[in-house]
Every structure is written in C-alpha cells, then in structure tokens.
C-alpha positions as a printed Julia matrix, in Angstrom:
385×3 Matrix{Float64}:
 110.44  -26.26  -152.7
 113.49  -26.0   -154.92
 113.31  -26.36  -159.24
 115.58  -29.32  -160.64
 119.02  -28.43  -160.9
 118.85  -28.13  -164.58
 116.72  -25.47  -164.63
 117.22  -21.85  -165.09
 115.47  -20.02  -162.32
 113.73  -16.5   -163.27
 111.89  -14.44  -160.53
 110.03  -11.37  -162.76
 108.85   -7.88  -161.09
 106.1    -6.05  -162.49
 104.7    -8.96  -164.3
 101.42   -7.32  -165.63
  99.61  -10.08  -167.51
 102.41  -12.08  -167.92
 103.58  -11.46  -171.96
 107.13  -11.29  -170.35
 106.82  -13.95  -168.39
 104.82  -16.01  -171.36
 107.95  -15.35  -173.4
 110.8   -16.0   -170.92
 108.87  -19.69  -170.43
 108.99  -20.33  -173.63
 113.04  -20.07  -173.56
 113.4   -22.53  -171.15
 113.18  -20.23  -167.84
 110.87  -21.44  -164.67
 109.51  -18.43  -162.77
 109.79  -19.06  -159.22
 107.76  -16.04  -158.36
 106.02  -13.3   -160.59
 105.17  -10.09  -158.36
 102.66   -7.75  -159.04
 100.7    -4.68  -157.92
  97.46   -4.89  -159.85
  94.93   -7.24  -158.8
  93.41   -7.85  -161.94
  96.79   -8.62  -163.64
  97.44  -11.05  -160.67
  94.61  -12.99  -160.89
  95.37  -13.02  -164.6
  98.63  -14.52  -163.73
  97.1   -17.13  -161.68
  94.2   -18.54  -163.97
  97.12  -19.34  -166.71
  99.65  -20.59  -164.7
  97.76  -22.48  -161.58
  96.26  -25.21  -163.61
  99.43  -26.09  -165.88
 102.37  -28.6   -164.37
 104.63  -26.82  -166.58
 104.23  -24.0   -163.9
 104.51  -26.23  -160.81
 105.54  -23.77  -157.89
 105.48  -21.03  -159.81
 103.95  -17.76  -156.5
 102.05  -14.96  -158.01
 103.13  -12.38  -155.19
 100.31   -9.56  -154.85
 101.84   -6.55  -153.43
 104.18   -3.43  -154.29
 107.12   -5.19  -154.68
 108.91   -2.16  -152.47
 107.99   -3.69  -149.54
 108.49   -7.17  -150.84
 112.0    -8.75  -149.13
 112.7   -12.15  -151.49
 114.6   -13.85  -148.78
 111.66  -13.22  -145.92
 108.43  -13.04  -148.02
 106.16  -16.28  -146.97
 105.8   -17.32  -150.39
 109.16  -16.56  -151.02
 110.72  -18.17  -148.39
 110.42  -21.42  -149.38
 112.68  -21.47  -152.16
 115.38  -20.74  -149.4
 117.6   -18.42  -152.35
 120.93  -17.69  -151.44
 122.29  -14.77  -153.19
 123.57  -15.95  -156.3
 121.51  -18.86  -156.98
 118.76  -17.08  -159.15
 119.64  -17.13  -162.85
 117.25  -14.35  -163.4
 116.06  -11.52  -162.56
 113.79   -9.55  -165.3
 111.08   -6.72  -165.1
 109.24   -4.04  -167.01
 109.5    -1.11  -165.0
 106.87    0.95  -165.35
 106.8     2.93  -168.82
 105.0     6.3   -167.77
 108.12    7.92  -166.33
 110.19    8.04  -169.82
 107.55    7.79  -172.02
 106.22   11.7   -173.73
 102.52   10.68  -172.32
 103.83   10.14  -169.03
 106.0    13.61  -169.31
 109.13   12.01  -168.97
 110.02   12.75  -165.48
 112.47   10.43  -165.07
 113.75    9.53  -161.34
 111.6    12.11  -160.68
 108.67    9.96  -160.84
 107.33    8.19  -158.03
 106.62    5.14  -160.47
 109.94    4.79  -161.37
 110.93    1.28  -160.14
 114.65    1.41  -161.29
 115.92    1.96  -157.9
 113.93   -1.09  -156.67
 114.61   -3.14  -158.84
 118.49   -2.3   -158.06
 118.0    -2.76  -154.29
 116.38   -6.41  -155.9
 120.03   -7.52  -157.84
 121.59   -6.38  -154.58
 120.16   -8.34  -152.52
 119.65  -11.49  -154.8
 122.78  -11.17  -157.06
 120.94  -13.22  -160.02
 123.34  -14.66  -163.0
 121.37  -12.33  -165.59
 119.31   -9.19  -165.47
 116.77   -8.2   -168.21
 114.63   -4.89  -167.85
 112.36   -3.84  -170.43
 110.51   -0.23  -171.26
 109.91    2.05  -173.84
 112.16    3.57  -176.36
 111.76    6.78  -174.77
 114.2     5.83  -172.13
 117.29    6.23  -174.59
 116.33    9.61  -175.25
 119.46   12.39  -174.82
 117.46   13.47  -171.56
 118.0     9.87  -169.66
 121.69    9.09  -170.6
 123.17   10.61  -167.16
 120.38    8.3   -165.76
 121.58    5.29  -167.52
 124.83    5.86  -166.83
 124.33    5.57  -162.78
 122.19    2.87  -163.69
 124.94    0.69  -165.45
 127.76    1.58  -163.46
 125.95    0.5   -160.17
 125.22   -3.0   -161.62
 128.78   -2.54  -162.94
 129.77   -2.3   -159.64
 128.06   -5.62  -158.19
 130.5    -7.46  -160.95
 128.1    -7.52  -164.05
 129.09   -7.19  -167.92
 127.0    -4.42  -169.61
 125.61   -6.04  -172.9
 123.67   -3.32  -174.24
 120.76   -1.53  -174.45
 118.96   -2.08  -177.59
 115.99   -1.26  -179.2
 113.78   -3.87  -180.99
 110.7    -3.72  -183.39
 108.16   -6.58  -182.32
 107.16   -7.02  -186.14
 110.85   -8.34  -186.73
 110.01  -11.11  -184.29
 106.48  -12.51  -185.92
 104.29   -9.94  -183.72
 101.35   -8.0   -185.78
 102.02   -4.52  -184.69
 105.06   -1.87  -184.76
 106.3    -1.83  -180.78
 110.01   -0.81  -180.45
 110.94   -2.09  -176.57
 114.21   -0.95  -175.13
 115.92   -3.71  -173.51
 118.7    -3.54  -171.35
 120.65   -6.66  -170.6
 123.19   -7.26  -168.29
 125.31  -11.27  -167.15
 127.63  -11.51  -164.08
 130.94  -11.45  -165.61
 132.09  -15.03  -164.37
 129.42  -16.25  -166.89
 130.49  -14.38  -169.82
 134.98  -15.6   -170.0
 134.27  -17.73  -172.77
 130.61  -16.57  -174.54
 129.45  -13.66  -176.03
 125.78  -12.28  -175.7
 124.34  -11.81  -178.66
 121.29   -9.86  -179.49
 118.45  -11.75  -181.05
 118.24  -10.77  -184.84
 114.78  -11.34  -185.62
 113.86  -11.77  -189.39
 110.69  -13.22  -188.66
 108.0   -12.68  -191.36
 106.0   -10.12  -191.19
 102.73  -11.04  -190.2
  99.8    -8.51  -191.49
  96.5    -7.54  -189.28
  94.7    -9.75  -192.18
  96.08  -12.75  -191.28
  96.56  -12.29  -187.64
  92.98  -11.73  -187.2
  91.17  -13.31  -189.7
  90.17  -15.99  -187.46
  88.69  -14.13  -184.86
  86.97  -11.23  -187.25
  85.19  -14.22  -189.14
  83.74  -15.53  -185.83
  82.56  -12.65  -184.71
  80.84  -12.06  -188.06
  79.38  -15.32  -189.1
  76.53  -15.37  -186.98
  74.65  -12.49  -188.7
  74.14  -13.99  -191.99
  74.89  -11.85  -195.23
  75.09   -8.47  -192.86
  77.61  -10.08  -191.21
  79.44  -11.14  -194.62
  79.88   -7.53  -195.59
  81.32   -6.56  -192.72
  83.96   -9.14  -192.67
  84.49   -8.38  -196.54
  84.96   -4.58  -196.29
  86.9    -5.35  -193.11
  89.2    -7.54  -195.02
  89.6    -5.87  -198.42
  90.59   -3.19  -196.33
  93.34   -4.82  -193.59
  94.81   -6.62  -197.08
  94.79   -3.48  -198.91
  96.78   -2.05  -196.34
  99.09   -5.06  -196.07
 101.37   -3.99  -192.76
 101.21   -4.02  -188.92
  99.07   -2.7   -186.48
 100.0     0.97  -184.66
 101.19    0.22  -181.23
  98.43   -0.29  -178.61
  98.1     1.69  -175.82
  97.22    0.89  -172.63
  97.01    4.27  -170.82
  96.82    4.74  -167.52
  94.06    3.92  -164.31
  94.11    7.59  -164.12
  92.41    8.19  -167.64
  88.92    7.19  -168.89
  88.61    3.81  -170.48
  89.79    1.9   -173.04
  90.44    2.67  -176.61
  93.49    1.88  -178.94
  95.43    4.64  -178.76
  95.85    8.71  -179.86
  94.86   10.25  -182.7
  97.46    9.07  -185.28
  97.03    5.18  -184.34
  93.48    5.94  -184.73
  93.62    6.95  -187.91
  95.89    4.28  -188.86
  93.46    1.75  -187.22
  90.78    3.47  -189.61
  92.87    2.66  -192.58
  92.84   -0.89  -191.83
  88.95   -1.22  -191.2
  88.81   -0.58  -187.4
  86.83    1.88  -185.5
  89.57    2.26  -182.1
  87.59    4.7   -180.35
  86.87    1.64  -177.82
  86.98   -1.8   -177.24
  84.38   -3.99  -177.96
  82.89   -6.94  -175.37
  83.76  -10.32  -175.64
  81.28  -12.23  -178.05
  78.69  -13.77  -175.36
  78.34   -9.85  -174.31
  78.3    -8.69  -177.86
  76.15   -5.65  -179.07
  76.5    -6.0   -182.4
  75.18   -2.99  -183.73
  77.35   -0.68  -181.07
  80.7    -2.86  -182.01
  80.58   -4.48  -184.89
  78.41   -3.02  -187.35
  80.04    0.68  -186.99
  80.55    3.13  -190.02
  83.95    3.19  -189.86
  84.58   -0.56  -189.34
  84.13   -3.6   -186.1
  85.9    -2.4   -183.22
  88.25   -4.92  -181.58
  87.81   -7.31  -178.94
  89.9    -7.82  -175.78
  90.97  -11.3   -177.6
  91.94   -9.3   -180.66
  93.54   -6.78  -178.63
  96.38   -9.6   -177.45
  96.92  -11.15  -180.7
  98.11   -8.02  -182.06
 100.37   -8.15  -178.81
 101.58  -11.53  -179.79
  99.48  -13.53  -177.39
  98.3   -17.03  -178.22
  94.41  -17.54  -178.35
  94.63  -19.57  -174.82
  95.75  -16.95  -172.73
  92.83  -15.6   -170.46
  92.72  -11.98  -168.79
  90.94  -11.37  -165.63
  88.69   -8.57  -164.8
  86.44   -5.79  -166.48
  87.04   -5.18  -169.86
  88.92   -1.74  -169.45
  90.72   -3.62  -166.57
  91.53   -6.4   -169.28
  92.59   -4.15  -172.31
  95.1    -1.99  -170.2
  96.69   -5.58  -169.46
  96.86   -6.13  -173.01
  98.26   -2.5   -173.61
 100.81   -2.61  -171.55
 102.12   -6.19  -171.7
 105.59   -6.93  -173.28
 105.06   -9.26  -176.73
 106.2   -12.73  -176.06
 107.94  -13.66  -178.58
 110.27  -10.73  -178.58
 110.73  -11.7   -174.49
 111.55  -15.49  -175.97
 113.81  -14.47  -178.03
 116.0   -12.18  -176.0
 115.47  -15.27  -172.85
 116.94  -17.29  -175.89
 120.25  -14.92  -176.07
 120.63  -14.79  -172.43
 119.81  -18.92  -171.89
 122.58  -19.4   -174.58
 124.85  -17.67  -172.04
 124.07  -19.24  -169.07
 123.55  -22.41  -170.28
 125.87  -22.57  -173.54
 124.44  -24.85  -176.45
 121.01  -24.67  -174.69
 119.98  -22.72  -177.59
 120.82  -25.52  -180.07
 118.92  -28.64  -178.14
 115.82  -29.69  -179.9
 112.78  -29.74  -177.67
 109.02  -28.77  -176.91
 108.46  -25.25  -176.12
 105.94  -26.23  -172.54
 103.76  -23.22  -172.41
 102.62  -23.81  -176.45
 102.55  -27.14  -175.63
  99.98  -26.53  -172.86
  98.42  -23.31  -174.34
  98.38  -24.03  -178.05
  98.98  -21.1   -180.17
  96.29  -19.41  -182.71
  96.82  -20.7   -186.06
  97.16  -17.94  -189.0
  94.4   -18.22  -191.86
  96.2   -17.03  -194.75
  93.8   -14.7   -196.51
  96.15  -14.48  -199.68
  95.41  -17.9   -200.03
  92.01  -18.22  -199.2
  88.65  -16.58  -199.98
  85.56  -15.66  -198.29
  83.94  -19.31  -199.05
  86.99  -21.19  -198.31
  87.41  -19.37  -195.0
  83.87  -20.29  -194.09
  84.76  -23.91  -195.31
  87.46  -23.66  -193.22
  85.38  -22.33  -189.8
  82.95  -24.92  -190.01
C-alpha cells in the first residue's frame, strides 16, 4: 500500500501520544508508520488515527524501535520503501538524557536514541530529518556531541539547517516550553530554496482563556459552590494574565502524576491551581478532593493537553498517571506544524502558499477560546448552555 504521489511521506519514532505527529499532519505530511515503545501511548495513537480516512494506512508499530528494521518489519513491509523515497523522517528522542532531571548523561545514557535514530536515516535516506528535545541539549556540555551528530548526517549528503530553540507561547500554545529542534534536508533539495525557521508571532494565549471552557464545566454542576470556585479561579488566572509553567511529565520510575517541581508549583498556585496532582476526568470526579481545594481546582487530564496545545478531540488511553505523562511529555502541535510548514515549503516549494483544509482539524475540530476579557460570569453561562 503506497500514499498518492503527491504526498509527502513522514515515518515518526518515538511518537508518544502523537502531538508531533498531530502537528506534522496538519502541514500536509501522511505518516506511514508512527513507532512506539509505550503501550498506553500506542493505543493512544490508534483510537485517534484508526477511525479517521485522513489517516488511511497510517501502522502504529509497538515495539523498541532498536530492533525495528523499516524495510523487513510486517507492517512495514508493505510500503515496499526504497531508500530515498521517504520525505521524512522525524522523532523526539527521549528528553531524560540532556535534560538536569535526567542528570544529563548524554551518550552515556542507555535512553539515548540518537544513535538509532542515525542507523534509521542510514538505512532509509529520507528527503528531511526533524528531531526534537529539550533545550538542555545545546548546553556547552553536548556541543562535541552535536558535532558527531551533524557531521555524520553531513556525511550521508544532508544540509545542516540549524538547531534552534523555540518558545511554544510564540506559536498560540498556553504554556512557556522552549523545544530544541534540529533540522536537517538532503542537499539536492535545497540548490534553489532556503529553509527558513518558522517565526511565530502568534498571540499569546493566557491560561484564562485557554481553559475557561473546561473550568466552567467542571464547575457548573455544583450550583453557587461551584460559582465561587470558578470566580476565584478566574479572577486569579486573569490577574495573572501569562502562560502556564511547562508541564512535566516525569518519568515511569517516579510516583505519579503532578505538574511539575516546586517553582511551577508555585507558579501554578499563582494562577488558581493546586498541581500537587491531577484530577479524574469528570464522570470519576471527587469534587471535594479536586476541585474544591484551598489552594484552587486541580487540573484534569483534558486540561493538562490544552495547555500542551492539544485540541479538545484528542483522546489518551490508559490510567490517568499513564495519561498525564503522555500529555507531559508530548511535543505541542502547533509548534511541530509550523516547523513541518518550513520543511514542506522545501520539499514541496509553494506548498506553503496553497489554500486548503488543514484534515486532522477538519476531522478533530479544535476547542474554541471563550474570551474572558470579553465575557462575564453570566454571559459565559449563557454561553455553556
């Protein structure tokens, strides 16, 4: 089974929930496989993109993609690549091994999937290569390590366009999440264009207003009680007036969820959330454990991935700790759109500039943003009616 001709081709490694993937869709790509470890994340993967014919063919591979060979895999197989075909190949490698939390060993981790996902551009030779992690990677400590890792791809006859750093809240996402992004075309691609880094400039969209929505529901039930709650919780997240701290979604190896160390949770605080855990979804609710707290409602898993830029529509399999550290660790997808934007206008030059539906919103609509400048507590109930 082979994509029409006119499509650009992605296969995506350590695909988590799929905010990478989410993204990448959204600028025109068609995943022919995302592969994954965790089975919770790849049954995530499969309840959003199974039912939708905007995802036709699309494998969610189960497995540790070491021992995964793209050319031999059965659900691979069938796409019958020949090196060079892919347009391309993108990943978050896992964060722990240059982030402070995960003590920044570097190569010396036995998470880090750099090498594998080398051995992966080998053997496939995609037209672009996108890999995303934290900022911590462009610390002083990793530059010999970058180096290898751009003069090997170098080497296989691909352009270095940059690592770069950007801030999800300059791309329309609630919350302050630098990603490094490295991005690198095969230099037969790149004669006559230049890459260009997305810019962002998107308005910054407030905690208020991104969840609003979903606070209101959560508090309408319970009458006047439930009023107050919503009103402190809002006088505070406009007072405030900024982003969110960036979630956290620690590792398997650590107790369960909450949003984050001790700084985020006092930021968190500040804007009328209690983040020392994660409350159940609504038809599990115990109100007065979750959302009738001292110090504010604690979030829901929901909650949790609009912060992270998901739309409303996009379910997450499994327990909620299992859920949450989804959420945590997922890549925003409008900041993955917007670099797939960049590297579509590349390998497909003027793609960038035809009109058209974006599929995934069409199938998934987004959440719509209640305005709470412009609207007050009775208008907002008006409005939920």
């Amino acid at each position: 089974m082979r994509l029409s001709d006119d499509s650009l081709t992605s296969i995506e490694i350590c695909a988590g929930a799929g905010g990478q993937a989410l993204g990448l869709h959204n600028a025109g790509f068609r995943h022919l496989a995302l592969l994954e470890i965790d089975k919770h994340a790849c049954q995530t993967l499969r309840d959003n993109v199974a039912a939708h014919p905007e995802w036709s063919g699309c494998q969610v591979v189960e497995g540790d993609v070491k021992d995964i060979d793209p050319f031999a895999h059965p659900q691979l197989e069938r796409f019958g690549l020949k090196p060079g075909e892919l347009d391309l190949l993108a990943g978050g490698v896992p964060c722990p091994p240059f982030s402070v939390a995960g003590k920044q060993l570097g190569e010396d981790d036995e998470r880090d999937l750099f090498p594998t996902m080398l051995q992966l551009v080998r053997q496939l030779r995609p037209k672009a290569v996108m890999i995303e992690n934290v900022r911590g990677i462009l610390d002083g400590k990793f530059a010999a390590y970058r180096e290898r890792i751009v003069s090997e791809l170098e080497r296989y006859g691909y352009e270095f366009c940059g690592w770069e750093v950007l801030e999800a809240r300059d791309y329309g996402v609630p919350q302050l999440r630098p990603r490094a992004i490295l991005v690198v075309i095969d230099k037969t691609h790149m004669r006559d264009v230049k890459f260009e880094w997305p810019a962002g400039g998107e308005a910054v969209v407030s905690v208020a207003e991104a969840l609003a929505e979903t606070m209101w529901e959560r508090c309408r039930p319970y009458g006047a009680k439930g009023q107050d709650v919503f009103n402190t919780w809002l006088e505070k997240a406009r007072n405030r007036g900024d982003e969110a701290p960036t979630l956290v979604g620690g590792s398997k190896k650590h107790g369960g969820a909450d949003l984050g160390p001790s700084r985020a949770k006092k930021a968190w605080a500040a804007l009328g959330v209690d983040a020392m855990g994660v409350a159940n979804d609504l038809e599990k609710s115990v109100p007065e454990r979750e959302l009738f707290r001292a110090n504010g409602p604690m979030l829901t898993v929901e909650q949790a991935a609009i912060i992270q830029g998901f739309p409303r529509g996009w379910k997450f399999s499994g327990g909620k700790t299992a859920r949450y550290r989804q959420v945590g660790n997922a890549f925003p997808p409008p900041v993955a759109e917007a670099v797939g934007r960049s590297i579509a206008a590349v390998l497909r030059p003027g793609s960038e500039q035809e009109p058209g539906p974006t599929p995934t919103r069409t199938v998934i609509p987004p959440r719509p943003i209640v305005r709470q400048s412009q609207l007050g507590f009775d208008e907002l109930e008006s409005a939920s009616a």
